[in-house]
N, C-alpha and C positions, 0 to 999 in steps of 0.2 A: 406710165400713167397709173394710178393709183385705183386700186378697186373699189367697187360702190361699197362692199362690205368694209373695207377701210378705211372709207372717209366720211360713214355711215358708226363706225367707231371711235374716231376720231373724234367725232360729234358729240358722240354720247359720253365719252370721257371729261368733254369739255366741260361739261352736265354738271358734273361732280366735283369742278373745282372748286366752286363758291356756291353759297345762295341754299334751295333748299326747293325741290322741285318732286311731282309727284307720277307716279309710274304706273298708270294704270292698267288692269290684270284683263284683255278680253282674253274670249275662250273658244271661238269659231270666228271664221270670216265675216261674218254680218257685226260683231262686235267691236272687231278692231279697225274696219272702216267706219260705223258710227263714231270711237273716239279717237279718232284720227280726226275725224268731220269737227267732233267738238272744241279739236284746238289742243290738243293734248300732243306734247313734246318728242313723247319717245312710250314704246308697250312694253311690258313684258307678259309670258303665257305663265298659267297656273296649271299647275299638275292639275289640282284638285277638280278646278274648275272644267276642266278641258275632258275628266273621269269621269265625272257626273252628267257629263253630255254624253257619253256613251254607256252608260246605264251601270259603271265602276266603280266601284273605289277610291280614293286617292293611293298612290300606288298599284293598282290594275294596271296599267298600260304599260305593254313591254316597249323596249327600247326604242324597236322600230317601227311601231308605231306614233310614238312620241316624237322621233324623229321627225317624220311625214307631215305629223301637227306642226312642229315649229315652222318647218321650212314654209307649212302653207300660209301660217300669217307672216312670215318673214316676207313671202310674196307678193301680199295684202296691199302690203302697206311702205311706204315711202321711209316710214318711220325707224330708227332705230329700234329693234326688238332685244330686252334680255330674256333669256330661256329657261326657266326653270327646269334644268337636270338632275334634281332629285338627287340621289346621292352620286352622281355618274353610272349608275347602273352597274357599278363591280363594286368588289371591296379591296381586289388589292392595286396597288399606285398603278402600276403597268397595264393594269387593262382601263383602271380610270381615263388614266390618259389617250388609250387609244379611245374610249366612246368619248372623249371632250375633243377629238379631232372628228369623228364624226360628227358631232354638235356645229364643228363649227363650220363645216361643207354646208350646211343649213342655208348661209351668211348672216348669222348674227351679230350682234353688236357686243353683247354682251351672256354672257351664262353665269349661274350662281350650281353651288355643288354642297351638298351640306355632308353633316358627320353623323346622320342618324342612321342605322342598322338595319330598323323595321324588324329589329327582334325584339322580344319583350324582354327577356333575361339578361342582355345588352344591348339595352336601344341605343346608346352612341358609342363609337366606333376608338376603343384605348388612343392615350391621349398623340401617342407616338407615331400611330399608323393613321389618323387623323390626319398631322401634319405632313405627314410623306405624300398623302392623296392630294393636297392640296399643292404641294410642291412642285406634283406631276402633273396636275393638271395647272401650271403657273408653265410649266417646260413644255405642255403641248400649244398653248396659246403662243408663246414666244419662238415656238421652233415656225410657226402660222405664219407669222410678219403679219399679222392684220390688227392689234393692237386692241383686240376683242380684250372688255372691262371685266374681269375675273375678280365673282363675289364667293365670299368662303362664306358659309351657315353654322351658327352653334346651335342646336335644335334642342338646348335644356331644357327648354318653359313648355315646346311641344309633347316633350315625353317622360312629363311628371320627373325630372332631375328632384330631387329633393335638397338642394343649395342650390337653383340657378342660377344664380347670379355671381357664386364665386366659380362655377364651371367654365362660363359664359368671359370672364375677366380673367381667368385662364387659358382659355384656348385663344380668343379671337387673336389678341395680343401675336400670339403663338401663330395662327393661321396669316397676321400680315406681314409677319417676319419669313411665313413662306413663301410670299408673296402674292398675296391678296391683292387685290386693289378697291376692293370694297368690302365690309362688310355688315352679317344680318342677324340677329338675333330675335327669331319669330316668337312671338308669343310676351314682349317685356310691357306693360304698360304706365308702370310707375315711372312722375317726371324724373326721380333724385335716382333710380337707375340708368335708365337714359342717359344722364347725365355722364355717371361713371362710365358707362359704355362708350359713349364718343369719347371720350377724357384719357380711356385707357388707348385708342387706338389712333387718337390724333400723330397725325394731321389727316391720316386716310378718311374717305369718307366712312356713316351709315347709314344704312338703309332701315329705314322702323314700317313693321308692320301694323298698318292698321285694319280694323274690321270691327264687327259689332261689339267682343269684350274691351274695347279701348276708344270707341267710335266718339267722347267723348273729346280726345285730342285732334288740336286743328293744325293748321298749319303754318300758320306764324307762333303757334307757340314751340313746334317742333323744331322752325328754325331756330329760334331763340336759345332752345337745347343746347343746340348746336348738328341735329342731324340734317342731313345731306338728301333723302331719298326716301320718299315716302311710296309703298306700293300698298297694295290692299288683299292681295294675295284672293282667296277666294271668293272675297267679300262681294264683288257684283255680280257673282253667277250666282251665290246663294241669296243676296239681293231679288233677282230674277224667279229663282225657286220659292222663297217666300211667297210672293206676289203668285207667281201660278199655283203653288198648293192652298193657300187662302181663296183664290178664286174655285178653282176645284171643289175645295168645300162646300164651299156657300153654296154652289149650283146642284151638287149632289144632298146635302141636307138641307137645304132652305128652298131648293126648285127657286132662286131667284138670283138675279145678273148683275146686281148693284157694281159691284167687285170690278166690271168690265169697265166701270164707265172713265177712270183714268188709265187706259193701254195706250198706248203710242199709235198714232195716226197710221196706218195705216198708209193714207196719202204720202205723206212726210218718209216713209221708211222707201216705199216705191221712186219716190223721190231722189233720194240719195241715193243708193244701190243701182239706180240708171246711170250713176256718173262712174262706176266701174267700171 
């Protein structure tokens, strides 16, 4: 008999064979049952988002507790979960691999692994040992049998590449010859890149980030593209954050409550959270 993580990937694989579907980023338990509630297919967790709930960074939170976060909305919720793992928390293949096995004790559906450094003097990771990380974490998933959707990350556009687009048309290519099964290039918003970026790594799927610098693209024109997988990465927690620092203000410089008068019922949140 087949595991719920397995046939909970299964699923989500399915996801990415046609069509054009969107993947929404909660970042606590109260979030990822709301869009679960709302009808929303499959989650994935945000570093970023999940950091700035504990009063961090994006990349602040060590491994294990990152861990602990995943597994807790992977418990959440019914839904398939991809996990944002950051860069697998090592740099070289062999320890990648061993925390993408602990990723995947989690039971997630899916994890993405990218090639940024978080160094400023090399913030992505030579072109070579790049592909070896993704290799190993391709040989930890498959040594799994759980058939967990493995996204490789080219993180050009996040950290000021100065050509990203030919980095990006470089590596990915490179990343799903290691075998990838999906991939993500954060930060692109122009259509006639896009383009190129599905183009170069067809038939595999992509996943395109959106959030406020591209919030302009929708989603039937994404499909049109041709991209597969729309997530939003931090964009709802700082959605969130917006709305509560704006309010904030207003109450402490204005002494007035205007700000309040569209919050979420209240009623309605009690509501749903009694069905857990």
């Amino acid at each position: 008999m087949k595991s719920t993580q397995t046939l909970l990937a299964a699923k989500f694989r399915v996801m990415h064979e046609s069509g054009c579907f969107i993947l929404p980023n909660p970042w606590d338990i109260g979030t990822a049952v709301c869009l679960e509630d709302l009808g929303f297919k499959a989650l994935a967790t945000t570093s970023a988002g999940f950091a700035f709930s504990r009063g961090k960074p994006d990349g602040g939170i060590p491994r294990d507790e990152m861990l602990a976060h995943i597994r807790e909305i992977v418990e959440t919720t019914s839904l398939p979960v991809n996990a944002d793992f950051h860069a697998g928390y090592a740099d070289e293949p062999d320890d990648v691999a061993a925390n993408v096995r602990l990723c995947l004790e989690t039971g997630v559906a899916g994890l993405s692994i990218e090639d940024s450094t978080g160094r400023s003097d090399s913030p992505l990771y030579e072109k070579k040992l790049a592909i070896e990380r993704i290799r190993a974490a391709r040989s930890a998933v498959d040594a799994s049998k759980t058939g967990v959707v493995l996204t490789a990350r080219c993180e050009a556009w996040l950290v000021g590449d100065p050509d990203p687009l030919h980095t990006v048309l470089e590596r990915l290519p490179a990343y799903t010859e290691a075998g990838a099964d999906c991939l993500y290039a954060p930060g692109v918003s122009d259509p006639n890149e896009i383009a190129q970026i599905v183009n170069a790594v067809a038939p595999k799927p992509v996943n395109l980030l959106v959030s406020g610098f591209n919030h302009q693209l929708t989603l039937s024109r994404l499909a049109d593209l041709g991209v597969r997988r729309i997530s939003v990465g931090s964009g709802l927690a700082l959605a969130a954050w917006g709305a509560f620092v704006r309010a904030a203000q207003d109450i402490k410089t204005n002494g007035t409550f205007s700000l309040l008068v569209d919050n979420a019922p209240s009623a309605e949140l009690n509501q749903l959270f009694r069905q857990i």
